[in-house]
TORKOL-4160 file (C-alpha; in steps of 0.2 Angstrom, whole numbers, padded with zeros to 4 digits, m for minus):
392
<pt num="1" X="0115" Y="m0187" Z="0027"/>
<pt num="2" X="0101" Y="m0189" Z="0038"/>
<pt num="3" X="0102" Y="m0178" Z="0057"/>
<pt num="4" X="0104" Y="m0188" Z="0073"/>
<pt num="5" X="0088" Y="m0184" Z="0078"/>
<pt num="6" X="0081" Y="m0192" Z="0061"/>
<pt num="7" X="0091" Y="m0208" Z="0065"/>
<pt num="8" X="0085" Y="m0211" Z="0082"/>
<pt num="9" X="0067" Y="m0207" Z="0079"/>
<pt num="10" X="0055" Y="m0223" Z="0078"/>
<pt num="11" X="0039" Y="m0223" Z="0069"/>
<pt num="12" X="0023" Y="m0226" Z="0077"/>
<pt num="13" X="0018" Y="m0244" Z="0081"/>
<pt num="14" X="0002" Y="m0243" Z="0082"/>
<pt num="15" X="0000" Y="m0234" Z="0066"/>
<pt num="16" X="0013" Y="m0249" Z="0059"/>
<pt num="17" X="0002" Y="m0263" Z="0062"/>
<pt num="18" X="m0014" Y="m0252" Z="0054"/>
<pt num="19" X="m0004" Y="m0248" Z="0038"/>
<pt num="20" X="0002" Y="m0267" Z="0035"/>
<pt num="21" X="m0017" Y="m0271" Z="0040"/>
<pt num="22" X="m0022" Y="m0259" Z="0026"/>
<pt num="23" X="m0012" Y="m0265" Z="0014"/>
<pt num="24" X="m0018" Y="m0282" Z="0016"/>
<pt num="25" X="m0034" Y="m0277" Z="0016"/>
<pt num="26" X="m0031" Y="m0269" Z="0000"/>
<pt num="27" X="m0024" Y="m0284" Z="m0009"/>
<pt num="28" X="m0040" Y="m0293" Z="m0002"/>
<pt num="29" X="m0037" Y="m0300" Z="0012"/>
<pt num="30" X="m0052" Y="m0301" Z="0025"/>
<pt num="31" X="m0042" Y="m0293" Z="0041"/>
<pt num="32" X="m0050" Y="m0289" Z="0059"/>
<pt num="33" X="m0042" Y="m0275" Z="0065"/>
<pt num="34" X="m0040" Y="m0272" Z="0086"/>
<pt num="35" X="m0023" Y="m0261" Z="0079"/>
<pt num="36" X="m0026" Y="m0242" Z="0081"/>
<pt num="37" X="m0035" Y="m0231" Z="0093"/>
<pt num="38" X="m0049" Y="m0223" Z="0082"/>
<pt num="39" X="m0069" Y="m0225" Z="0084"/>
<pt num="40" X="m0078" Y="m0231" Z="0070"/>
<pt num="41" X="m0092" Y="m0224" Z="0072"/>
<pt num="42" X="m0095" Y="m0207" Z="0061"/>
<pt num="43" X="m0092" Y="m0188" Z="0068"/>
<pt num="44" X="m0111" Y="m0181" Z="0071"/>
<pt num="45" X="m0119" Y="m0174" Z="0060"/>
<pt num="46" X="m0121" Y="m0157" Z="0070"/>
<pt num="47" X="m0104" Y="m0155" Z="0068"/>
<pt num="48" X="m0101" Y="m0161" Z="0050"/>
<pt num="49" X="m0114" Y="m0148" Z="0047"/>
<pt num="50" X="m0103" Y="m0133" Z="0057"/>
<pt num="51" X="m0089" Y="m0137" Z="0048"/>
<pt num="52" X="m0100" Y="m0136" Z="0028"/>
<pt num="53" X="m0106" Y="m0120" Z="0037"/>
<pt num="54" X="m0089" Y="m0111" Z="0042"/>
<pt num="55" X="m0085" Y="m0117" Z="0024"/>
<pt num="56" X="m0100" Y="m0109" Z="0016"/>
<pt num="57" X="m0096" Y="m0092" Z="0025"/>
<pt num="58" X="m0080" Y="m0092" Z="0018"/>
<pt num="59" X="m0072" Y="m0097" Z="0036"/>
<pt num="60" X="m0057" Y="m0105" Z="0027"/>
<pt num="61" X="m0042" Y="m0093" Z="0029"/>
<pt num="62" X="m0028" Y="m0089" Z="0041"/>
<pt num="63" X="m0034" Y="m0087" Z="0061"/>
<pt num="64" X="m0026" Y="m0081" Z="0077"/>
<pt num="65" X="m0009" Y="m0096" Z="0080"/>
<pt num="66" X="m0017" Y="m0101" Z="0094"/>
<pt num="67" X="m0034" Y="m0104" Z="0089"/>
<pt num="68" X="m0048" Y="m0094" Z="0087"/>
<pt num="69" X="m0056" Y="m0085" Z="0105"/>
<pt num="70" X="m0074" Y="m0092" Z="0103"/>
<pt num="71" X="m0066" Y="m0109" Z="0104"/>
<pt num="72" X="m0054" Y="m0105" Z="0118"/>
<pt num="73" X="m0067" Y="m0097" Z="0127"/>
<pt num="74" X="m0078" Y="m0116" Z="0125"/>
<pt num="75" X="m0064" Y="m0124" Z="0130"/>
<pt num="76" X="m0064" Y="m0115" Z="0147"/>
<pt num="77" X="m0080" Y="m0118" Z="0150"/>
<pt num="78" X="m0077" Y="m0135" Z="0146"/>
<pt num="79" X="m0063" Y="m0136" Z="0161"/>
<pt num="80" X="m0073" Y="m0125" Z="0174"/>
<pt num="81" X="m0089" Y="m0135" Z="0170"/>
<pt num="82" X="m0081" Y="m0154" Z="0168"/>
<pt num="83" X="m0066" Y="m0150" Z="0179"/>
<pt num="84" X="m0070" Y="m0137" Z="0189"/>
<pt num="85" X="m0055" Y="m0130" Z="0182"/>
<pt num="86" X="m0052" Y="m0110" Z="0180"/>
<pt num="87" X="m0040" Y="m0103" Z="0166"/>
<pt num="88" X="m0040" Y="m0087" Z="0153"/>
<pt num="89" X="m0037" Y="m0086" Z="0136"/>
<pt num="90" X="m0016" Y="m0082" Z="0139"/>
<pt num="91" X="m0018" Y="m0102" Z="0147"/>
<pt num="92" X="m0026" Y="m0110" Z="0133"/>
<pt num="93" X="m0017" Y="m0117" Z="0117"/>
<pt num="94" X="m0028" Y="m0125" Z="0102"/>
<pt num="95" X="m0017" Y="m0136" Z="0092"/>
<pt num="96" X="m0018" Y="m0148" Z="0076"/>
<pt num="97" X="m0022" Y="m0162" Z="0090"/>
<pt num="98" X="m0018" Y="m0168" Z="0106"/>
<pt num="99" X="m0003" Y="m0177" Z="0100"/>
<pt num="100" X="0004" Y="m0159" Z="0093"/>
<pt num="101" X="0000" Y="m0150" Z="0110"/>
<pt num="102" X="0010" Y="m0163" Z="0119"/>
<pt num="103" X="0024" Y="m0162" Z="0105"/>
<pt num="104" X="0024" Y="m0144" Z="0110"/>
<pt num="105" X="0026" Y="m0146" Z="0130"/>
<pt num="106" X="0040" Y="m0155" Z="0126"/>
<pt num="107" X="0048" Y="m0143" Z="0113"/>
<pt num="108" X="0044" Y="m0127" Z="0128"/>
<pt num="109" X="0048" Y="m0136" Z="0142"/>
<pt num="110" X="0062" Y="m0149" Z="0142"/>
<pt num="111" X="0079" Y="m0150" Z="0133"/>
<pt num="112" X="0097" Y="m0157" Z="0135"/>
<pt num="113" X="0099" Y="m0161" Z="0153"/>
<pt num="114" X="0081" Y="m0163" Z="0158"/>
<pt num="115" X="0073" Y="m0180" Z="0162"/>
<pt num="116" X="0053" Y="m0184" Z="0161"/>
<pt num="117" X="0046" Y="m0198" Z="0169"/>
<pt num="118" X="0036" Y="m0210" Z="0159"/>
<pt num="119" X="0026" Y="m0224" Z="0171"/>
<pt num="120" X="0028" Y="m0241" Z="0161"/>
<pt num="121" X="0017" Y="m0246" Z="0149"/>
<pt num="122" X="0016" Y="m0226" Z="0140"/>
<pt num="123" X="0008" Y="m0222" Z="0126"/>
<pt num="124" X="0022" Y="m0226" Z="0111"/>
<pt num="125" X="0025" Y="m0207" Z="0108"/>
<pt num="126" X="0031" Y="m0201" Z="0124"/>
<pt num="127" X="0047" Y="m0207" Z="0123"/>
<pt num="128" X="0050" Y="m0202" Z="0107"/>
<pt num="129" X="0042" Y="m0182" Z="0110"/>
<pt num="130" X="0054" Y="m0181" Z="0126"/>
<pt num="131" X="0070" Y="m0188" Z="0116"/>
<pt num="132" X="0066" Y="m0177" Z="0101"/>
<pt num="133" X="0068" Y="m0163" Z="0113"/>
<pt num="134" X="0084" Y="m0169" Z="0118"/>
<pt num="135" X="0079" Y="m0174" Z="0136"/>
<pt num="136" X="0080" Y="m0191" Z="0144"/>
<pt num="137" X="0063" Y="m0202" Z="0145"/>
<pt num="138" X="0065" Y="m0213" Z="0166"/>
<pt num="139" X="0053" Y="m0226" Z="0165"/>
<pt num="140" X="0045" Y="m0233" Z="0180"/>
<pt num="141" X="0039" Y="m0250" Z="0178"/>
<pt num="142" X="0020" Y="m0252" Z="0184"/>
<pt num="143" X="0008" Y="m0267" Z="0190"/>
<pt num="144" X="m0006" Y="m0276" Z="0183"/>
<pt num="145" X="m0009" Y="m0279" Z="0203"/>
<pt num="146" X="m0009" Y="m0260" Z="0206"/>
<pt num="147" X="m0022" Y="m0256" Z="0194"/>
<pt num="148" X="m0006" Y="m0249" Z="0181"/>
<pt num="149" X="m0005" Y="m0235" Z="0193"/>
<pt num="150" X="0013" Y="m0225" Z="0196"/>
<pt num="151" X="0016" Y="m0229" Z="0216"/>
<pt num="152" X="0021" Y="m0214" Z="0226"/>
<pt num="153" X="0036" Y="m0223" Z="0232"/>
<pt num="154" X="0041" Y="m0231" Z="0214"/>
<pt num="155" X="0040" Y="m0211" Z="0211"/>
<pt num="156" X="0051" Y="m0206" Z="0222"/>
<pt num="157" X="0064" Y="m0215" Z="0218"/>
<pt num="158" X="0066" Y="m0210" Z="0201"/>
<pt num="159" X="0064" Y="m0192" Z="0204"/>
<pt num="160" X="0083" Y="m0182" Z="0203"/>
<pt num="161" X="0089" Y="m0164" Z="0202"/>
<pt num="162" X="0088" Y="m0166" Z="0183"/>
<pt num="163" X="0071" Y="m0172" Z="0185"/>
<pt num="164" X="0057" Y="m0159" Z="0175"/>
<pt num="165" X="0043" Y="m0167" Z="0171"/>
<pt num="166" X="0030" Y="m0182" Z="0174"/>
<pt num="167" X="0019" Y="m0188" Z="0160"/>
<pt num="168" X="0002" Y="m0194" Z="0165"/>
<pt num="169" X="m0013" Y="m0203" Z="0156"/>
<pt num="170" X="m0027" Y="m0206" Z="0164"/>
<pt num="171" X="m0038" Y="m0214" Z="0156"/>
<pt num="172" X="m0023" Y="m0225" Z="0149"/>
<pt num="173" X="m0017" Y="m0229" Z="0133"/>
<pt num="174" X="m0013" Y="m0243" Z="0133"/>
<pt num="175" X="m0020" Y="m0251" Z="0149"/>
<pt num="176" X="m0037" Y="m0245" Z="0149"/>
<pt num="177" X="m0036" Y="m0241" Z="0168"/>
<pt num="178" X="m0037" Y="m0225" Z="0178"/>
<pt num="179" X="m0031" Y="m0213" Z="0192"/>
<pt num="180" X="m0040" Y="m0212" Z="0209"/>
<pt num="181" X="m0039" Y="m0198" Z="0218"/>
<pt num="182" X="m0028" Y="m0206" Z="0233"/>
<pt num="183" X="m0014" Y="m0208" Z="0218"/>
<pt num="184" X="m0014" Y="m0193" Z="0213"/>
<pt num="185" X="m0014" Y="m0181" Z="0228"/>
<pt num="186" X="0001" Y="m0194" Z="0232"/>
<pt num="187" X="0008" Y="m0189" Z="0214"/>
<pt num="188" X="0002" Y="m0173" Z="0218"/>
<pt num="189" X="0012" Y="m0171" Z="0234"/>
<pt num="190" X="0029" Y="m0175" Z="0225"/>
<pt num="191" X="0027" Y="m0163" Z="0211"/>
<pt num="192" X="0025" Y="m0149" Z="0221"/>
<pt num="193" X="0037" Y="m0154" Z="0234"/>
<pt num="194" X="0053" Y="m0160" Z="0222"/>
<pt num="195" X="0047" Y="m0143" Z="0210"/>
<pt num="196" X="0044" Y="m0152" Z="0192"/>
<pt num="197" X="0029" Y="m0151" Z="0183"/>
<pt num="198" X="0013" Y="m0164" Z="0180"/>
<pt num="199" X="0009" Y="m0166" Z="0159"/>
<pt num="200" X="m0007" Y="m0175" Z="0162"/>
<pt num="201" X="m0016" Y="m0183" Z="0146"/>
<pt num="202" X="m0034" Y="m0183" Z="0148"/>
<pt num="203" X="m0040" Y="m0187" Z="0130"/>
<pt num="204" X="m0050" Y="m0202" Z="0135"/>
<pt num="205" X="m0058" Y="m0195" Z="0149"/>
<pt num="206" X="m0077" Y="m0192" Z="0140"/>
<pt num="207" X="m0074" Y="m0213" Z="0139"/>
<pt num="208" X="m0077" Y="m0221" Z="0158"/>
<pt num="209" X="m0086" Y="m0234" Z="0161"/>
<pt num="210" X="m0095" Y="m0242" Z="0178"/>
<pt num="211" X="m0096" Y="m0228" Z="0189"/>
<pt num="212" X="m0079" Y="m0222" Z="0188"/>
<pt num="213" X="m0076" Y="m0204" Z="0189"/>
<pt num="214" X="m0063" Y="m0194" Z="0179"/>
<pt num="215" X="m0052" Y="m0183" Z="0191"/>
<pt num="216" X="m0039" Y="m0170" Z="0183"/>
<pt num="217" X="m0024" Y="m0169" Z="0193"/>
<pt num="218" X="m0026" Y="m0152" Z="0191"/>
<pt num="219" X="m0041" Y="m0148" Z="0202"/>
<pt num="220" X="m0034" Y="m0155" Z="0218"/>
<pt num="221" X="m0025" Y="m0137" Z="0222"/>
<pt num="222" X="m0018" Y="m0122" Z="0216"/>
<pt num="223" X="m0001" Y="m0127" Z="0220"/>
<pt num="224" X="0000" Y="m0142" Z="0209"/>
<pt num="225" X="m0010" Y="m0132" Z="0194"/>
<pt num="226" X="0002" Y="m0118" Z="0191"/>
<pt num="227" X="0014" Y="m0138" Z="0189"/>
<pt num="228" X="0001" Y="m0144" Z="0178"/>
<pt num="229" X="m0004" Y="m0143" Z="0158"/>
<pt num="230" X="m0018" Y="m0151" Z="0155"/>
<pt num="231" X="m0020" Y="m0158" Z="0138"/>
<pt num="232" X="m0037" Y="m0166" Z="0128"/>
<pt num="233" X="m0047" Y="m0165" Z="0111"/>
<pt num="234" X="m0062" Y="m0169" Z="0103"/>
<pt num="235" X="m0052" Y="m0184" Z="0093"/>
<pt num="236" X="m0058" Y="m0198" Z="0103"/>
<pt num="237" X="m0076" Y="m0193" Z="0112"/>
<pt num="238" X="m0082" Y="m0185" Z="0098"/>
<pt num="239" X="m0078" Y="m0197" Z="0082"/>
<pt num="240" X="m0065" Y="m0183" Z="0075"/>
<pt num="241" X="m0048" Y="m0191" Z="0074"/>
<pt num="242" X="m0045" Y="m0186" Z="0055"/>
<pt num="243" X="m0052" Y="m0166" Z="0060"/>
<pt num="244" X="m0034" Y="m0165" Z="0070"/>
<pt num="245" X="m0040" Y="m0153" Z="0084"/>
<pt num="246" X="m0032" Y="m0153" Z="0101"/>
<pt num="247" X="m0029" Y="m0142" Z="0117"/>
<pt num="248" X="m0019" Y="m0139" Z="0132"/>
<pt num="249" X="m0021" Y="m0128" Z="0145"/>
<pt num="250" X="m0007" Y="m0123" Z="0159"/>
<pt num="251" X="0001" Y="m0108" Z="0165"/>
<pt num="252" X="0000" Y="m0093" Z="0153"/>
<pt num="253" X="0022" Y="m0091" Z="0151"/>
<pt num="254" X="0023" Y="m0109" Z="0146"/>
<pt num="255" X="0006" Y="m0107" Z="0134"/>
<pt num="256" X="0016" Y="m0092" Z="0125"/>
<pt num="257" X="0030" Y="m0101" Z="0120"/>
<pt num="258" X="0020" Y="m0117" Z="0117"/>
<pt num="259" X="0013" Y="m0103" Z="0104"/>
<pt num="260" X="0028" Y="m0097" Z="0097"/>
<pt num="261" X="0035" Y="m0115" Z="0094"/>
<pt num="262" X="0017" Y="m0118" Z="0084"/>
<pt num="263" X="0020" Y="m0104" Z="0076"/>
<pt num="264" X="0033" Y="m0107" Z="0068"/>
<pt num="265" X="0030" Y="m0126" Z="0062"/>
<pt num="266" X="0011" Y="m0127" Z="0060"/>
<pt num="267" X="0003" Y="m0109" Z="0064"/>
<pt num="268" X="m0015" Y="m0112" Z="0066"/>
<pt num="269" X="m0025" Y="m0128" Z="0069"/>
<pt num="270" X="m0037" Y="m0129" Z="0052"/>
<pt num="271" X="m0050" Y="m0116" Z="0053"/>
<pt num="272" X="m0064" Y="m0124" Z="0046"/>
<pt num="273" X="m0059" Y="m0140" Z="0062"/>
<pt num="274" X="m0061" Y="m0127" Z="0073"/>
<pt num="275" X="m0079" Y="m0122" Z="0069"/>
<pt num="276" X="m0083" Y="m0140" Z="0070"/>
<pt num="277" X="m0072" Y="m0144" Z="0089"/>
<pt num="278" X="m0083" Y="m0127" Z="0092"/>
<pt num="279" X="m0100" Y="m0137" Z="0088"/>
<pt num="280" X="m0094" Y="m0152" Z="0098"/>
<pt num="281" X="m0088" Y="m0143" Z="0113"/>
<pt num="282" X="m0107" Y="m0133" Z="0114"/>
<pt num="283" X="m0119" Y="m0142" Z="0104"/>
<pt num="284" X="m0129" Y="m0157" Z="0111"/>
<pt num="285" X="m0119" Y="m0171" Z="0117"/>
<pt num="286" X="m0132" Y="m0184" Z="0117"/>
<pt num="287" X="m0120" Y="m0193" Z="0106"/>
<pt num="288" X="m0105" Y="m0196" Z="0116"/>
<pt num="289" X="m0116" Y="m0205" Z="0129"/>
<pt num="290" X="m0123" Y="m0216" Z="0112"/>
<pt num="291" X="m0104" Y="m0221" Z="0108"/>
<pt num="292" X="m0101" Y="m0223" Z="0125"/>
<pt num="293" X="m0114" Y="m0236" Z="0131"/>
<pt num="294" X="m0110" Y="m0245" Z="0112"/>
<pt num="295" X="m0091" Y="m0244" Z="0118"/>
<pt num="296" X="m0098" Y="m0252" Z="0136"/>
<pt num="297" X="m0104" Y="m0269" Z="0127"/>
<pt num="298" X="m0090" Y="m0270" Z="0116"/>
<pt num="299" X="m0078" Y="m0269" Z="0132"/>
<pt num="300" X="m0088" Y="m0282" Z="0139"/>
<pt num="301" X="m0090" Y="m0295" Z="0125"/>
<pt num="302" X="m0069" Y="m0291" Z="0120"/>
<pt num="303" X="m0063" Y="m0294" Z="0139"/>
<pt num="304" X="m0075" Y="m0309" Z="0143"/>
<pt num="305" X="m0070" Y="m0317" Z="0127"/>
<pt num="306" X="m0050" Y="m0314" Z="0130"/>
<pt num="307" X="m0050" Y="m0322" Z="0147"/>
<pt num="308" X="m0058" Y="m0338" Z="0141"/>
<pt num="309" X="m0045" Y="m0342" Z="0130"/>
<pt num="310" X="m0031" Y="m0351" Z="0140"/>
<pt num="311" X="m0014" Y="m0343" Z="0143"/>
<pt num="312" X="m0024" Y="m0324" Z="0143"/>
<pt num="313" X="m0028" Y="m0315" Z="0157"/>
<pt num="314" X="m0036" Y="m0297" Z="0156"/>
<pt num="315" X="m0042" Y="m0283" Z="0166"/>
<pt num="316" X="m0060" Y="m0275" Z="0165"/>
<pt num="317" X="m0055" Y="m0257" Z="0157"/>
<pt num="318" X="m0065" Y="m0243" Z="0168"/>
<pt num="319" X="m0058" Y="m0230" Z="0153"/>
<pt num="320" X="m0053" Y="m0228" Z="0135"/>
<pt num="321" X="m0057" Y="m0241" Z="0123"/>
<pt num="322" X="m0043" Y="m0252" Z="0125"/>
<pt num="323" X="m0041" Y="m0270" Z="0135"/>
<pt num="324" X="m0022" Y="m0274" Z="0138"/>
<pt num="325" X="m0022" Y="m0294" Z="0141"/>
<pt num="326" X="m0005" Y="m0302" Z="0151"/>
<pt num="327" X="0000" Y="m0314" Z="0136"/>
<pt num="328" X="0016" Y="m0320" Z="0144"/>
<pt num="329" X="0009" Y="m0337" Z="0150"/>
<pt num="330" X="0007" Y="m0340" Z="0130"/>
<pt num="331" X="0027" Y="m0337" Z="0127"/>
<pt num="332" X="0039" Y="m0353" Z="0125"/>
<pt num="333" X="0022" Y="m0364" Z="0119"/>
<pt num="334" X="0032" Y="m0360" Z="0101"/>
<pt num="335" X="0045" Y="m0350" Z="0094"/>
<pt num="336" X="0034" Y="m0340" Z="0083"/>
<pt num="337" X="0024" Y="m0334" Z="0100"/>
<pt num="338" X="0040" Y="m0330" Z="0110"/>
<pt num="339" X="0036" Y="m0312" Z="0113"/>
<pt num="340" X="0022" Y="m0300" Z="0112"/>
<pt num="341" X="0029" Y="m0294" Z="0095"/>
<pt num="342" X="0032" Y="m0313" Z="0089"/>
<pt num="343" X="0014" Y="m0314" Z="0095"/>
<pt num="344" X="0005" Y="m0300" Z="0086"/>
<pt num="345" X="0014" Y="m0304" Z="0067"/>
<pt num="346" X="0008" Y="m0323" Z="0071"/>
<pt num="347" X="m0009" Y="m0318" Z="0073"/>
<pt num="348" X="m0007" Y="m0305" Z="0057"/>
<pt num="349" X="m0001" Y="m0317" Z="0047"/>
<pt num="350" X="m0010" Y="m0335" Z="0053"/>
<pt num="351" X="m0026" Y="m0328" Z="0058"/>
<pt num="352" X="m0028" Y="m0311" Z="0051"/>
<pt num="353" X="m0032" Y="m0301" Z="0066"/>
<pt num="354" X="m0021" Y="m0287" Z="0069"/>
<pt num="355" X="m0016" Y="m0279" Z="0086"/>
<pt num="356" X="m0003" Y="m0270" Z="0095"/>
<pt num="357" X="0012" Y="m0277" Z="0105"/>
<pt num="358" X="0016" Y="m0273" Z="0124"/>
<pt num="359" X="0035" Y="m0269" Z="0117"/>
<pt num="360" X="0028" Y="m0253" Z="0110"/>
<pt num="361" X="0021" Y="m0250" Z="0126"/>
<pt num="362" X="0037" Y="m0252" Z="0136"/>
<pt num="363" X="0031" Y="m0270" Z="0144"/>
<pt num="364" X="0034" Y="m0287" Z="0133"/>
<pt num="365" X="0021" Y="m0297" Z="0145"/>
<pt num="366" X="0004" Y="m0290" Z="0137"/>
<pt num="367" X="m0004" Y="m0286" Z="0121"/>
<pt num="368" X="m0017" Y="m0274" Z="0118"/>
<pt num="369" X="m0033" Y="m0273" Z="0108"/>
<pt num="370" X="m0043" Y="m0259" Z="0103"/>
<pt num="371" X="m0061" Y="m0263" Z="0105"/>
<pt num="372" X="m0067" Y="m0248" Z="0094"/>
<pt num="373" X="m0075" Y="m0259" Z="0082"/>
<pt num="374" X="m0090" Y="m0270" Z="0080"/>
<pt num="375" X="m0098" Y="m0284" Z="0092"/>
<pt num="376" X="m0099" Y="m0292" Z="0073"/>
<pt num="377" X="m0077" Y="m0291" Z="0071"/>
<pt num="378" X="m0073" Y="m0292" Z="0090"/>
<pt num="379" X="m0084" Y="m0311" Z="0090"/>
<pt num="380" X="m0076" Y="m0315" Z="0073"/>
<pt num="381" X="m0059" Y="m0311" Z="0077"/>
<pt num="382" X="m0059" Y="m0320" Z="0095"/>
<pt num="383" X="m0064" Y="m0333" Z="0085"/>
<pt num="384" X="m0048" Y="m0333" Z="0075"/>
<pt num="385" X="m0036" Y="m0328" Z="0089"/>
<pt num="386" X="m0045" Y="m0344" Z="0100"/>
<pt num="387" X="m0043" Y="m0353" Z="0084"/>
<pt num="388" X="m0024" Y="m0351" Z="0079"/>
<pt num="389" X="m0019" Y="m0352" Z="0098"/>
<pt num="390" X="m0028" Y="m0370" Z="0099"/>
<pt num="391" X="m0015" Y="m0376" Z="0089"/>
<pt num="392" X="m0004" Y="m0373" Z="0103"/>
């Protein structure tokens, strides 16, 4: 009955472990949820007030597929200004999110035949967007020693004639680490030169911590930006998961058919969510910094308290809100903690705190916790995974 395509497609993970959290929660249950990748804190209230405004004067009806042109046009100054980054309108697509724009690169740009490389641990819908395309996903395992970072040579011995695409995220989900520049002119030097195109993810890149600077692979030359789409949103710096808005910017022949796939499924991003991403982009931003330096303690407190609990081990994050701690010094103490997923339903279900195993990530070795919740639950719920692994 169901399509090939239906069979093989596996939900989200994340999103998994957050609903079985909920529904614990529902029947009363107090759980401490690390799981999904959303900030608690509440979108602004100049944007909130944007969006009652476009609603108020009757902004509610169809608009242009691609979004609306003030938007576009705040969206490029957001590249030239943040990214020093120069596109037109023809190179801009505004879609109902950032995982929708990259569901579109993949439906434009690869098919049957086509491989795209995904460095190892990946967001969990990568894999899933290139397969639903009909292309092959070539992972390519990376280090906790190399920062997570794809090495130029690890690189080049993945690339092949059918190779079209490399998907990048930087800040990482799920690692919580980032690209210097050294990388990625490296990456940058293999694009160009093997001729396959750069889909860099840069959602998290509002969200950097200790000096560390966002580079878009883009901006290093004309060369690799005519290889490069570039995608972000207002979800994750702006508190607007649930308003769904997302953009990607690339060259203007991929952008038109990335329109005409949208099109066809969704047609416009919500038009009253894009008078509020239109607030966020110009309005004061006063607030991302707020977030930010609450996210800065959080990291702290989260990552201090993971590596003081034998048999975890975990990197400082420098981006994103996420620390991915190595777990695999924990496995073989009991059957019921043999694996990272073995690991995340015994904490779910001993000590009610839910979070995300490094299997949906591609590497078994780590878990990962999202610290986009309060010093009050991150404490409380250290507490309980120090608790339930002292038994141990």
């Amino acid at each position: 009955m169901l399509s090939n395509r239906a069979k093989n497609i596996k939900p989200s993970p994340t999103l998994a472990i957050d609903s079985k959290a909920k529904a614990m929660k529902a029947s009363g249950v107090d759980v401490i949820s690390f799981g999904v990748g959303e900030p608690d804190f509440d979108t602004p209230e100049n944007i909130k007030e944007a969006a009652i405004k476009a609603i108020r004067d009757g902004f509610t009806k169809y608009t242009a597929v691609g979004g609306i042109d003030k938007l576009k046009d705040a969206i490029i100054e957001k590249f030239q200004k943040d990214n020093a980054l120069s596109y037109k309108r023809e190179e801009i697509l505004v879609s109902c999110g950032a995982k929708h724009s990259l569901y579109n690169i993949m439906q434009a740009l690869l098919g049957p035949g086509d491989e795209a490389i995904i460095p190892s641990p990946y967001w969990v819908s990568y894999p899933e967007q290139v397969m639903l395309a009909g292309a092959e996903p070539v992972y390519v395992r990376t280090f906790e020693k190399d920062s997570f970072r794809l090495e130029p040579e690890a690189l080049r011995e993945h690339i092949t004639p059918r190779t079209k695409a490399l998907i990048l995220n930087s800040p990482s989900n799920p690692t919580g680490l980032t690209y210097d520049r050294r990388s990625l002119e490296a990456i940058a030097e293999l694009a160009i030169k093997n001729n396959f195109y750069i889909i860099s993810d840069e959602i998290y890149e509002k969200l950097l911590y200790d000096g560390t600077e966002h580079l878009s692979i883009a901006s290093i030359g004309e060369e690799i930006k005519q290889r490069a789409i570039v995608v972000n949103g207002v979800s994750k710096a702006y508190a607007m998961t649930g308003w769904r808005i997302g953009y990607a910017a690339g060259p203007a022949q991929l952008i038109k058919a990335m329109t005409s796939i949208q099109s066809q499924s969704t047609s416009n991003p919500t038009s009253i969510a894009q008078m509020a991403a239109l607030e966020a982009l110009k309005g004061p931003q006063d607030s991302v910094g707020s977030m930010l330096a609450e996210f800065g303690k959080r990291r702290k407190a989260l990552v201090e308290g993971l590596n003081s609990i034998p048999g975890m081990r975990c990197p400082m994050p420098t981006g994103a809100f996420y620390a991915f701690p190595n777990t695999k010094a924990l496995y073989g103490k009991s059957p019921e903690i043999g694996s990272s997923s073995k690991l995340a339903m015994y904490l779910l279900e001993k000590a009610n705190v839910a979070l995300v195993p490094g299997d949906a990530f591609g590497d078994d070795d780590f878990i990962r916790l999202s610290y986009a919740t309060s010093i009050k639950d991150i404490e409380r719920g250290l507490g309980r995974i120090r608790e339930a692994l002292a038994r141990f």
